[in-house]
C-alpha positions in Angstrom: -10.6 31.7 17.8 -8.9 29.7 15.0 -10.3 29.0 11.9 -11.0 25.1 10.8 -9.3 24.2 7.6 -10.7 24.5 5.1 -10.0 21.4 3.1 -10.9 19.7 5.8 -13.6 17.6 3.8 -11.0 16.9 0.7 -8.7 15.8 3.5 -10.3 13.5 4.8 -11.5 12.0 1.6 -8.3 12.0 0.7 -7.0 10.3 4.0 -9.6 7.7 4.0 -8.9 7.0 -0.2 -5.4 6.3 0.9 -6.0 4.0 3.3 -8.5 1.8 0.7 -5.4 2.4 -1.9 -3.4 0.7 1.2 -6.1 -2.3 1.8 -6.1 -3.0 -2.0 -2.1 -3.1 -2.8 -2.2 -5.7 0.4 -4.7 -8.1 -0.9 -3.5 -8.0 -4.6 0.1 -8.3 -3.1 -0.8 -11.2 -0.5 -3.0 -12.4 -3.5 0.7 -12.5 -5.9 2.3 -14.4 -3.1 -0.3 -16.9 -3.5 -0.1 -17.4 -6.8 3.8 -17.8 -6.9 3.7 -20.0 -3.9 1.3 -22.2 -5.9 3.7 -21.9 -8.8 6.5 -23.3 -6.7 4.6 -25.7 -5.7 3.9 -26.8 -8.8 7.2 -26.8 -10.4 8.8 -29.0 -6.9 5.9 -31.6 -7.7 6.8 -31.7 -11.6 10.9 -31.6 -10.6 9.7 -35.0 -7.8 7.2 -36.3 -10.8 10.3 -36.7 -12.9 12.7 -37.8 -11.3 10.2 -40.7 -10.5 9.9 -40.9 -13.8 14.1 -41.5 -14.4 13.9 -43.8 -11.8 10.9 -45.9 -13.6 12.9 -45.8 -16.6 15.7 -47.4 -14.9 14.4 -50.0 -13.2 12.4 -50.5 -16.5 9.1 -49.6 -17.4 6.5 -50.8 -20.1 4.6 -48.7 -22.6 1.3 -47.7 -20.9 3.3 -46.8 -17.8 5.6 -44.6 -20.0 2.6 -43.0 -21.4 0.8 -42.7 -18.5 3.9 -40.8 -17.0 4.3 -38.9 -20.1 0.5 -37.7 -20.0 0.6 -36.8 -16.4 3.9 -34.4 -17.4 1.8 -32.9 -19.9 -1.1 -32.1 -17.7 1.5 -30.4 -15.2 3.2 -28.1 -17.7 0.2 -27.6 -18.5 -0.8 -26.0 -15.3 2.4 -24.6 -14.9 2.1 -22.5 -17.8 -1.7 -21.8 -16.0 -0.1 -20.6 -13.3 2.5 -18.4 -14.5 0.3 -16.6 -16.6 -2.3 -16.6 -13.6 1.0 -14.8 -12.0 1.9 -12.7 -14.2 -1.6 -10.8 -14.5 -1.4 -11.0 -10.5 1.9 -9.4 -10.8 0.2 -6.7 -13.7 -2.4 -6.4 -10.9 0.2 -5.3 -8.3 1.6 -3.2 -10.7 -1.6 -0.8 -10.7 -2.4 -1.1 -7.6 1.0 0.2 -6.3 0.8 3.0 -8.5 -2.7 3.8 -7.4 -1.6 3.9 -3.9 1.6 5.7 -4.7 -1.4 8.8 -6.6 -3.4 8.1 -3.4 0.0 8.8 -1.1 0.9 11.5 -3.1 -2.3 13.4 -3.0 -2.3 12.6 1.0 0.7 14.3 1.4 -0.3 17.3 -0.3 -3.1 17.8 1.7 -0.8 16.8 4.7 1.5 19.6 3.7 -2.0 22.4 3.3 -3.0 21.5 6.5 -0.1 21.9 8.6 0.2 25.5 7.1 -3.0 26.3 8.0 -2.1 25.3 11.3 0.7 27.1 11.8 -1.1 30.3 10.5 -3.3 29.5 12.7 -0.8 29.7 15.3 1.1 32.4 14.2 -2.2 34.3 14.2 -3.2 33.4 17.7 0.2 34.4 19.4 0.0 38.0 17.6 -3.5 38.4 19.2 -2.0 36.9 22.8 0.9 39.6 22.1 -0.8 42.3 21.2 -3.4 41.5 24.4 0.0 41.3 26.8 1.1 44.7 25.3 -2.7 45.8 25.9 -2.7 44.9 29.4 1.0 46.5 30.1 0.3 49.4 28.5 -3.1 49.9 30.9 -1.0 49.2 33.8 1.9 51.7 33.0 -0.6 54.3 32.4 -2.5 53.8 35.6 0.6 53.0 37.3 2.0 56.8 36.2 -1.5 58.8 36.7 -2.0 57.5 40.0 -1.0 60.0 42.6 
């Protein structure tokens, strides 16, 4: 009869770590895109903001539109600058979370690698025993077969 492994428990603690490791790196990864999808966003509507702004100017403009068009650039670089730091500690988030996944792989794979020695000891050991039960069983026959009269 074979033997269970082992590490059995550690293994699957170790499987089931990995796979939250997994689930974490996709949210904070899906979470990034987010964040530089709103960037992009931002920076097309600042890019369209101004060039409504040239246009204003040259079709002539007074002084409380200029400012008003002026203070509304100012609150969007504003939250462009938001953004992009909002994206780069989503990024620093990524960052750690692919490295805890890459630990969580790593440590997977090692008890990936234990296991499947165990198993083929395990296997190794049950074929001697299935030989050594053949040579048994021919051995019983070729003596019966050479007393017999």
């Amino acid at each position: 009869m074979s033997k269970k492994f082992p590490l059995k428990v550690l293994h699957d603690l170790a499987q089931h770590r990995s796979e939250e490791a997994t689930r974490a790196l996709g949210s904070v990864m899906s979470e990034e895109q987010a964040m530089q999808n709103k960037l992009n966003l931002l920076l097309k509507y600042r890019d369209d903001y101004q060039e409504k702004f040239r246009a204003a100017i040259r079709s002539g403009m007074d002084p409380a539109g200029w400012r008003n068009f002026q203070d509304f650039l100012d609150k969007l670089e504003t939250a462009i600058e938001q953004q992009r730091t909002a994206l780069a500690q989503s990024r620093q988030a990524t960052s750690v979370a692919k490295e805890e996944w890459r630990s969580r792989q790593s440590r997977l794979k090692a008890f990936d690698t234990l296991s499947d020695r165990h198993q083929q000891r395990e296997q190794q050991h049950a074929a001697r025993r299935e030989q050594r039960e053949q040579d048994e069983v021919a051995g019983l026959a070729s003596f019966h077969a050479r007393s017999a009269p």
